[in-house]
C-alpha positions, 0 to 999 in steps of 0.5 A: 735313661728310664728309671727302670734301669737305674736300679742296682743289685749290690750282689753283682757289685763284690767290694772288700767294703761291701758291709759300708758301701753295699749294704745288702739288708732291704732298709738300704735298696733306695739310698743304692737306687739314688747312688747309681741314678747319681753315678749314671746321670747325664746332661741329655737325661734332664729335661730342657726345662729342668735345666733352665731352671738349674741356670737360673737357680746359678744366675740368682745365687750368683747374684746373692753372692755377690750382694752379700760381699757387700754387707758387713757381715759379707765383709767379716766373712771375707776378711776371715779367709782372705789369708791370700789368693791361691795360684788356680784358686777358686773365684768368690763372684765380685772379688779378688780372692782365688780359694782352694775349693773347700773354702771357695764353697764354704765362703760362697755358701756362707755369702748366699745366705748372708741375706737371707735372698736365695732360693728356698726348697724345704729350705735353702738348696742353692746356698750348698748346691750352687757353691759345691758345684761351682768350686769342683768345676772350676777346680777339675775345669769341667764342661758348662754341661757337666756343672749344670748336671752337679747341680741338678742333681744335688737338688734331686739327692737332697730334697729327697733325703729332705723328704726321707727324714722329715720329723714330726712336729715335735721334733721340729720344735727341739731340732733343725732337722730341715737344715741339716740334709743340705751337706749331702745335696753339696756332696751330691752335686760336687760327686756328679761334677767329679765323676767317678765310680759308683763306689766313689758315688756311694763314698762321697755320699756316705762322706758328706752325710758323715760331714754334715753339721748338727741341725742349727737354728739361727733364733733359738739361742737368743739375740741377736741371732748368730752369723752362721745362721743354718751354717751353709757355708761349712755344708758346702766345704763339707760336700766338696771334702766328700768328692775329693776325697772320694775321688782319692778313694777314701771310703765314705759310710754309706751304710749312714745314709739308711741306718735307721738305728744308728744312721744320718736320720737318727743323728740330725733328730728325725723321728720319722725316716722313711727310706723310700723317698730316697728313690722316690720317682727318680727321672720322673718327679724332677725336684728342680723344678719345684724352687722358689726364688725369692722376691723379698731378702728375708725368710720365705715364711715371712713373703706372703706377709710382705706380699699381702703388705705390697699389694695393700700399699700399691693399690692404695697408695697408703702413707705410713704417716697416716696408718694406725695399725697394721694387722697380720694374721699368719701361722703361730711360727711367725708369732714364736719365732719370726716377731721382733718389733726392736731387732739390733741386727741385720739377721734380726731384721731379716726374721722380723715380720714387723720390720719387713712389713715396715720397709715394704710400707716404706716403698723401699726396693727389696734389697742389701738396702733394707738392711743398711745401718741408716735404715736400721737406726731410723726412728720413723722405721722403729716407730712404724714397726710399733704400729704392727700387731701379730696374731695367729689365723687358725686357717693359716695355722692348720695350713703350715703343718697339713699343707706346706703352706704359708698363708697369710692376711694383712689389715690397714687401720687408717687413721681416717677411718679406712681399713684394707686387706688383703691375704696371700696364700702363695708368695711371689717365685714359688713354682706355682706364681713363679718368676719369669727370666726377666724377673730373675735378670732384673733381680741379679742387676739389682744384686750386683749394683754399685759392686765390681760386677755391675758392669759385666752384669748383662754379660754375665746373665748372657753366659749363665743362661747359655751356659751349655753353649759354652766350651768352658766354664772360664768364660763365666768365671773369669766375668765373676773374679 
């Protein structure tokens, strides 16, 4: 398929709803070019490494998943849905509980991102995608290459309706207007599982704009930092909700998702939406491709900081005990929103640049371990994160908002008299130092470690990443349940 022949003309396209669905003024020609590049999609239209990338983002994130069950918070969230397993249900990976497919995502989402540990692009697609893809397919029991299709394709709608409604800088300060495109990438990815229409496509992205929550940041009202963090979970439900209705023929507005007055970008804060990026390079600039997968169980900003303090720590083998200072030099979000020498919570911890730092001077394994309640009430830990000092790197600083860049320095006072540096401007798994299989595996073993799944861990990395071998989808998830 060229991208030439996924442009639609609405006028040949009559529909009793064409004033929602077929909106005919200019502003909405890109959103119908990515609605139909969504409804024609295929499995042999997506490059072989886009694919491998799609089964490795799904191994990662089930990972995730499954080492989320076992943190508190993890647990709370199970409790809280476990209101019995239903006949048929969806798997939530590494438990007994069989959902509907809504609360299969919503609870799947939610434990993705409990850690902080899955993949980033302009924010956490996986947390959604993988969730919304996951539970339709197992719910209509799809093909293996119909459910890697759903997931490309909500990471190709999404980061462009990321792109379309990017905010200034202002109003990044008042509004999570980052955050808020996820809901329409589930929706993406869960349509494209379904199958349907493209008035079914154009429904459930109107549907899932429509579901969308309003844009949340987990530190801004305070600590110690809500549960829901960017409320991943509720997106994901929100983008399933969207193909099965959809699937039923209930309308979905559209029209919303290129509204300039009125639509999906006003709503979430942006200031400036620009609809062209809706169809930006369809089939030629494929967004998966493009993914981060993190090395580090914290927010991506803060991986250059840990990376720089790793590199320091390994080459010279530095003992906490004999440090004086550690100095880091980063950009002034660290400072305003990621510096928290005393954090009282687990996500607290997770958006502490100090306390990462500190576990990586303590040479502990990144992991659910960093963030153990023994390791968290540790005096040695709380006195070590006293020793960090925070500041602004103009370079650094110039850099996150012209280039999408995270850099970063980190400086060892020793007591003795030595100093060392080291700066980081790209972290490890960002597309440009990215991770290999391997790395991807041995992270997903680590993740399902001491859990129901560990001994099925190497099987379940053979199936995932031959997943278009498989003649059904069961022979995954039933290894997850």
């Amino acid at each position: 398929m060229e991208a030439s022949e996924i442009r639609s003309n609405p006028n040949n396209m009559p529909s009793p709803m064409e004033h929602i669905l077929f909106p005919r003024e200019p502003i909405h020609e890109d959103a119908g070019v990515l609605a139909r590049f969504l409804t024609d999609l295929r499995h042999e239209h997506i490059p072989d490494d886009v694919l491998h990338m799609a089964k490795l983002v799904t191994l990662d994130t089930i990972g995730c998943i499954v080492a989320g069950t076992e943190t508190p918070i993890g647990k709370n969230v199970l409790a809280a849905y476990d209101t019995g397993s239903t006949a048929d249900g969806c798997c939530v990976p590494g438990t007994l509980l069989q959902l509907s497919p809504s609360l299969a995502a919503k609870v799947n989402g939610w434990l993705s991102d409990v850690l902080d540990y899955e993949d980033t692009a302009s924010g956490h697609p996986s947390a959604t995608v993988i969730p919304a893809a996951l539970a339709v397919a197992e719910h209509l029991k799809v093909t293996p290459k119909q459910f890697l299709t759903g997931v490309v394709a909500g990471y190709e709608a999404g980061l462009r309706l990321h792109d379309a409604t990017r905010a200034s800088p202002e109003a990044y300060r008042r509004f999570a207007v980052y955050h808020a495109w996820h809901g329409v990438a589930a929706g993406a990815a869960a349509m494209v599982v379904s199958g349907g229409t493209e008035e079914q496509f154009r429904s459930a992205l109107g549907h899932a704009a429509a579901n969308t929550n309003i844009p949340l940041w987990y530190v801004q009202y305070g600590r110690p930092a809500h549960a829901l963090k960017a409320n991943y979970g509720q997106m994901a439900l929100g983008g399933v909700d969207a193909a099965l209705c959809a699937r039923q023929d209930i309308i979905g507005p559209f029209a919303m998702l290129s509204d300039a007055e009125r639509g999906f970008a006003r709503i979430i804060g942006s200031d400036q939406f620009d609809p062209s990026q809706l169809s930006a390079a369809l089939m030629e600039d494929w967004r998966t491709r493009k993914v981060m997968l993190k090395k580090f169980p914290s927010c991506a900003f803060l991986h250059t900081t840990i990376d720089a303090v790793s590199q320091i720590a390994t080459t010279h083998n530095i003992d906490p005990n004999n440090l004086e200072k550690l100095q880091i030099r980063c950009f002034s979000r660290i400072l305003e929103w990621f510096s928290d020498k005393a954090p009282s919570s687990a996500i607290d911890a997770q958006f502490s640049v100090e306390y990462v730092s500190a576990m990586t001077l303590r040479s502990i394994a990144p992991g659910r371990e960093w963030y153990s309640p023994s390791l968290m009430a540790d005096p040695n830990i709380a006195a070590l994160l006293k020793k960090i000092e925070v500041g602004v790197d103009p370079v650094a600083e110039e850099a996150f908002w012209n280039d999408d860049q995270y850099m970063s320095t980190v400086t060892a006072f020793m007591k003795t008299g030595e100093a060392y540096s080291a700066s980081v401007d790209c972290a490890p798994g960002d597309w440009r130092r990215p991770f290999s299989d391997t790395d991807v595996a041995e992270k997903f073993l680590r993740n399902v470690r001491r859990t129901p799944l560990e001994e099925q861990g190497a099987q379940i990395i053979e199936k995932t990443m031959h997943l278009d071998r498989l003649s059904s989808l069961k022979e995954l998830t039933d290894l997850l349940r």
